[in-house]
C-alpha positions in Angstrom: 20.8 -12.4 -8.9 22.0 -13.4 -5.7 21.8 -9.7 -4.6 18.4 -9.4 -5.4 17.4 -12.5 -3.2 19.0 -11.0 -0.4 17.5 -7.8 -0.9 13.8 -9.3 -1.7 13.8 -12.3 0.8 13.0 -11.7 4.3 11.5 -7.7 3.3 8.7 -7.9 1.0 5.2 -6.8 2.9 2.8 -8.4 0.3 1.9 -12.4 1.1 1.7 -13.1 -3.0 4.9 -11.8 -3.5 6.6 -13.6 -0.6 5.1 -16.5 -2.8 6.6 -15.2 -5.8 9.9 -14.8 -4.7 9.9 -18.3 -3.1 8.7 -20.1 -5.9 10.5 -18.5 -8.3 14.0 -18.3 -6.5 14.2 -19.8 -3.0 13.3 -23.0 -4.5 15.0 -23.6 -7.2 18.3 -22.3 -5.5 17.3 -24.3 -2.2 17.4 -20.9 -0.2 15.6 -20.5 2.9 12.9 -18.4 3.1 13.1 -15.6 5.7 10.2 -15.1 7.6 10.9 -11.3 8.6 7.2 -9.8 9.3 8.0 -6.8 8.0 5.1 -3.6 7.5 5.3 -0.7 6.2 4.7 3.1 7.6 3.5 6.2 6.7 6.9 7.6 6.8 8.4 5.0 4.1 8.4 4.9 0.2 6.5 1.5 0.5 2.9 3.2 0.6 3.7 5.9 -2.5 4.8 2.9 -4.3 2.0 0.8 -3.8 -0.2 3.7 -4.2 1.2 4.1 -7.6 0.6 0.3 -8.2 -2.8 0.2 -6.6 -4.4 3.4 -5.8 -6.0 6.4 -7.3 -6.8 10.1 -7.0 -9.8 11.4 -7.8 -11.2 15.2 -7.8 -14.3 16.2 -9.1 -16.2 19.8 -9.5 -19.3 20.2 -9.3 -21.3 23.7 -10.1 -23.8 24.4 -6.9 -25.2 28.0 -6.2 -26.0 26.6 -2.9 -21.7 27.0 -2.0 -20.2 29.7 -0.6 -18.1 30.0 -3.7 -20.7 28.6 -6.6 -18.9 25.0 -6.4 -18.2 21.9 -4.2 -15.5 19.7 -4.6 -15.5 15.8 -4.3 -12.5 14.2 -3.7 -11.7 10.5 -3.7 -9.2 8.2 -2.7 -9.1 4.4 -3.7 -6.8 1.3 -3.1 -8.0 -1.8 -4.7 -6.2 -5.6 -3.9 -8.0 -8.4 -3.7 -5.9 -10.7 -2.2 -4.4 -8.8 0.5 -7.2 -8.2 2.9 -4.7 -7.8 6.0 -2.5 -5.4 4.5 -5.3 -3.2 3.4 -6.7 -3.5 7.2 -3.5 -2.8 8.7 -3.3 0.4 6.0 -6.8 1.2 6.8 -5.7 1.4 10.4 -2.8 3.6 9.7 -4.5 6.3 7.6 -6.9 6.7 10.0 -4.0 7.3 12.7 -3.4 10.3 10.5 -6.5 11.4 10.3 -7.5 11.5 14.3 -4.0 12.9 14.2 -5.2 16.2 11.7 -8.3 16.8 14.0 -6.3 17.3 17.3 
């Protein structure tokens, strides 16, 4: 266990699992919390993660003769957390680095 609270405190992005951890194992073992402000990247396995946790894909077809090819294609991405409004700005922030990035 004591592995875990070494890997977990100090590293954890999310503000209600910071609480988690500290409630449920700082605490009670009368470890100090580590205060590391740590965020993730585009280029870590934190985003697919939360992604899978959070997020969602979605593609839709839709028939229209007015397309060059008969059909258009509506595709969707969502993240939903409501208690993490920070996080999703910082994220927000980040994708649309990528996205100016794709233009140039």
């Amino acid at each position: 266990m004591l592995i875990l609270i070494a890997l977990f405190n100090g590293n954890l992005v999310l503000n209600k699992r910071k609480v988690q951890v500290k409630k449920n194992w700082l605490d009670t073992l009368d470890i100090e919390q580590k205060n590391n402000n740590v965020l993730p990247t585009l280029n870590d396995s934190w985003i697919s993660g939360f992604i899978d946790a959070e997020g969602c894909f979605n593609v839709t077809l839709f028939k229209r003769k007015a397309m060059a090819l008969g059909y258009q294609i509506k595709l969707r991405f969502m993240i939903d957390q409501k208690d993490s409004l920070e996080n999703m700005l910082y994220l927000k922030d980040q994708l649309n680095q990528v996205l100016k990035d794709l233009k140039t």
